[in-house]
C-alpha positions in Angstrom: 92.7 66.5 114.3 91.0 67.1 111.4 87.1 68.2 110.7 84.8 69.2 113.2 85.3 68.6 116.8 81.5 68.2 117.4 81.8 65.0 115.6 85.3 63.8 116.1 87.1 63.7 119.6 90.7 62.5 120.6 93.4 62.1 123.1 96.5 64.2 121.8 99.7 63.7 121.9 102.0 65.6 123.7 105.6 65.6 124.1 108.7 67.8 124.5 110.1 68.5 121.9 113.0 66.2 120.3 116.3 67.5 122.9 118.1 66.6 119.2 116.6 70.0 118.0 115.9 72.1 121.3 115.8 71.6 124.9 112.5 69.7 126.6 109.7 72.3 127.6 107.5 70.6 129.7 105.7 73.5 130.3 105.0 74.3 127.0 104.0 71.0 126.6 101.3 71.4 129.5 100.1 74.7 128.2 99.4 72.8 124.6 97.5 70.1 126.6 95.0 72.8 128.1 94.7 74.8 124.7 93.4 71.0 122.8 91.3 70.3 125.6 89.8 73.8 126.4 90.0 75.3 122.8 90.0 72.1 120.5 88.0 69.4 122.7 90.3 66.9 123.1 90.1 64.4 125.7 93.4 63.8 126.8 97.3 63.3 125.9 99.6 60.2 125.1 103.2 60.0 125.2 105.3 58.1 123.8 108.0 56.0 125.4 110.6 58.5 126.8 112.4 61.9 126.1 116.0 62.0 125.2 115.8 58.7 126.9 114.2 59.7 130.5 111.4 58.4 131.5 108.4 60.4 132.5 108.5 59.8 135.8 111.2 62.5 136.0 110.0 65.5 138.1 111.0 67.9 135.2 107.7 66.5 133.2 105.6 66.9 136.3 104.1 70.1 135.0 102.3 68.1 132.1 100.7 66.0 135.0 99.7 68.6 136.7 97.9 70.2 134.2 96.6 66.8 133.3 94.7 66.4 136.9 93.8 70.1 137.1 91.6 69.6 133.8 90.3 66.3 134.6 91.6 64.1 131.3 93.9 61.4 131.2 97.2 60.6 130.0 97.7 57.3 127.5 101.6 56.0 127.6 102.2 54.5 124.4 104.8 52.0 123.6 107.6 53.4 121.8 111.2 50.9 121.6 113.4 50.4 123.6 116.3 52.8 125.4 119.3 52.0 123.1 121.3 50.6 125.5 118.8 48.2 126.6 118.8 47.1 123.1 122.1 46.6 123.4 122.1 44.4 126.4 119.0 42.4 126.1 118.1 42.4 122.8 120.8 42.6 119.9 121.3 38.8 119.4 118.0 38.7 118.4 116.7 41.8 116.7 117.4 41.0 113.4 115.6 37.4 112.9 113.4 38.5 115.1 112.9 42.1 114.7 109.2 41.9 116.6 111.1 41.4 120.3 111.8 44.7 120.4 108.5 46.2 119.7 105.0 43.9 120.2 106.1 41.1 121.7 108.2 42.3 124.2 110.5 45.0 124.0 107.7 47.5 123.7 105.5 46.2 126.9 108.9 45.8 129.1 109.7 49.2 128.7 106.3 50.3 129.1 105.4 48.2 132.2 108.6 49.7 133.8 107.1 53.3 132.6 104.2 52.6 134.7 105.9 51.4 137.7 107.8 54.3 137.7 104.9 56.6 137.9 104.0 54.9 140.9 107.0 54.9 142.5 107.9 58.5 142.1 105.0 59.8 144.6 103.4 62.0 141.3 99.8 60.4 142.4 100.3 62.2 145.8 101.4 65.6 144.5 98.8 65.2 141.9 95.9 62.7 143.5 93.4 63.4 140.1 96.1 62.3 137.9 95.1 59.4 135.2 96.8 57.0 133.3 95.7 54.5 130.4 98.4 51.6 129.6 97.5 50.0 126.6 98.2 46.0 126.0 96.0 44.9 129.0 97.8 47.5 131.1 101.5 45.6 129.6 101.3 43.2 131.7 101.4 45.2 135.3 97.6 43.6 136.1 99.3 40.3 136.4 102.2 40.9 138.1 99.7 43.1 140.9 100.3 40.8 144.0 103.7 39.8 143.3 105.1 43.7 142.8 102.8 44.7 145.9 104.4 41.9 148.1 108.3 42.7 147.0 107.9 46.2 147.3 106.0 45.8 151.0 108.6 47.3 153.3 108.6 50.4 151.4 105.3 50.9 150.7 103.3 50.7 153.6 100.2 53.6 153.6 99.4 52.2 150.5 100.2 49.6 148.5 101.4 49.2 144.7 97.9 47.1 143.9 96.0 50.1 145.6 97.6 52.9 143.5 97.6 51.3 140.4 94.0 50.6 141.0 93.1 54.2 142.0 94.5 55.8 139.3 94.9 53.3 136.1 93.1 52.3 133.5 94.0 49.5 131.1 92.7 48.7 127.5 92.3 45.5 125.5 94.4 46.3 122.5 96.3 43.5 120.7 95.2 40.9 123.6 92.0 39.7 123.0 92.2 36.8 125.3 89.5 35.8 128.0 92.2 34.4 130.3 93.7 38.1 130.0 90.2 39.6 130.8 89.5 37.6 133.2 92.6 37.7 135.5 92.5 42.2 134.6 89.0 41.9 136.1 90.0 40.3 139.3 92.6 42.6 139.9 90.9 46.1 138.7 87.4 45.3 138.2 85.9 45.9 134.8 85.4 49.7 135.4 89.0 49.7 134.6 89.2 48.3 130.8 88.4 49.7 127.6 88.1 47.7 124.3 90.9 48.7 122.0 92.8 47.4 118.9 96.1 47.6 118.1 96.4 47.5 114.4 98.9 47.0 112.7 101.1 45.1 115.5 97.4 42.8 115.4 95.0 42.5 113.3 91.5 43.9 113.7 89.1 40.9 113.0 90.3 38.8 116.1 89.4 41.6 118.1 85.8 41.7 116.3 85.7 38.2 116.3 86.5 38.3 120.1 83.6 40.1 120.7 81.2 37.7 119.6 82.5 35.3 122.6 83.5 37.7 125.3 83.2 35.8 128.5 80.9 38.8 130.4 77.0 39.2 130.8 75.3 42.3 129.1 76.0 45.1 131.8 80.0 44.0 131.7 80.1 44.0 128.1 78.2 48.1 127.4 81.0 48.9 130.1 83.8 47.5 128.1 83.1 48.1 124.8 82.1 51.7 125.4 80.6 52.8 129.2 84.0 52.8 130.3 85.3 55.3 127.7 82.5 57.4 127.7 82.8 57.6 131.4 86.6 58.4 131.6 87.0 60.7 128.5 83.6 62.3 128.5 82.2 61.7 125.8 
C-alpha cells in the first residue's frame, strides 16, 4: 500500500511463501497479517488459490485463521487456476481455443467453490467461531448450490448444517456477475447483509457493473447496504 493509510485502506494479501523457494511459514504469515492490521491499517487478507498445491483448509495454515478471528478482519479467497493435474484431467482439450475455462468462466470458480467447501468441512469455524470469509463471484457459485450441498451432506452434518455455516460466517461479493437473477437467488439464501458490490476488471468490464446499478432490483435501504453499508460494516471502515 502506497500513501497514507488515513486515506487509503485495504485487505492484504497474505501467503506462505512460494515452497519453490523456502518452506510454507504459516506463522509468519499470521504475524504479517497482525503487523498490516495493527501497524499499517489494513482490513483484512486474501489468498490466493492454494500453496504448493494444498488447499487452505489444511490445518498447517490454521494459524493465519486464527490470528484472522483474534483481530476481528476477514479473509478474501481469490481465484487463482487450477491444480495442474486438474488441468490435466478436466480441462486440456480445451485450454487452448478456449483458454478462459480455466480461469473466469469456470476453472477459477470450481476450484474456488471447492476452497470454500473445504473450509467448512474441516471444523476451522469451530476451533475459530469469529473466523470470516469473503468469496468473490457471487460467492462462486456456493449460494446456489446451498440446499442441494446441505441435503447430500445431511448424515454427516447434523448440529449444524452446510447452509447454516456458510451463512454464519460468509460473505459474498458481486464481482463480474451483475445479474439480478444472481442477486436475487444470493439474497434468499444469505440475506443482503451478506453481499458487497464488487467488479472484477479485467476478467469483466467495469461499465456493466455501473450500468447495473442504475437497475438494481432493491429499494433504497437494500441498495446503501450493498453498494457500501455492508463493507463499511464488515471491514470497518
Amino acid at each position: 500500500m502506497t500513501g497514507s493509510t488515513r486515506r487509503c485502506s485495504a485487505i492484504r494479501i497474505v501467503s506462505p511463501p512460494s515452497p519453490c523457494c523456502r518452506p510454507p511459514n504459516p506463522r509468519a504469515a499470521a504475524d504479517e497479517l497482525e503487523r498490516a492490521v495493527t501497524k499499517l491499517g489494513f482490513k483484512g487478507a486474501m489468498v490466493n488459490g492454494m500453496t504448493g498445491g494444498v488447499f487452505h483448509d489444511d490445518k498447517r495454515f490454521w494459524p493465519i485463521w486464527e490470528r484472522a478471528a483474534k483481530l476481528d478482519v476477514p479473509i478474501y479467497i481469490h481465484p487463482a487456476l487450477p491444480h495442474a493435474a486438474v488441468i490435466e484431467a478436466y480441462y486440456k482439450d480445451y485450454a487452448q481455443s478456449h483458454p478462459g475455462i480455466l480461469r473466469a468462466a469456470w476453472g477459477f470458480t470450481v476450484e474456488t467453490a471447492t476452497q470454500g467447501l473445504r473450509f467448512v468441512l474441516s471444523g476451522v469455524f469451530d476451533a475459530h467461531p469469529g473466523l470470516k470469509i469473503i468469496l468473490g463471484h457471487m460467492g462462486e457459485g456456493l449460494p446456489f448450490l446451498l440446499w442441494r450441498i446441505s441435503h447430500g451432506l445431511r448424515a454427516t452434518m447434523k448440529e449444524k448444517t452446510f447452509r447454516d455455516i456458510f451463512c454464519e460466517h460468509f460473505w459474498i461479493t458481486t464481482s463480474g456477475f451483475f445479474s439480478d437473477t444472481a442477486l436475487v437467488c444470493s439474497m434468499m439464501e444469505m440475506g443482503i447483509d451478506r453481499i458487497l458490490f464488487s467488479v472484477d476488471y479485467p476478467f469483466a468490464e467495469n461499465p456493466p457493473g455501473t450500468e447495473w446499478l442504475k437497475t438494481l432490483p432493491l429499494g433504497p435501504e437494500d441498495t446503501e447496504k450493498l453498494l457500501n453499508g455492508n463493507a463499511r460494516r464488515l471491514l470497518k471502515l
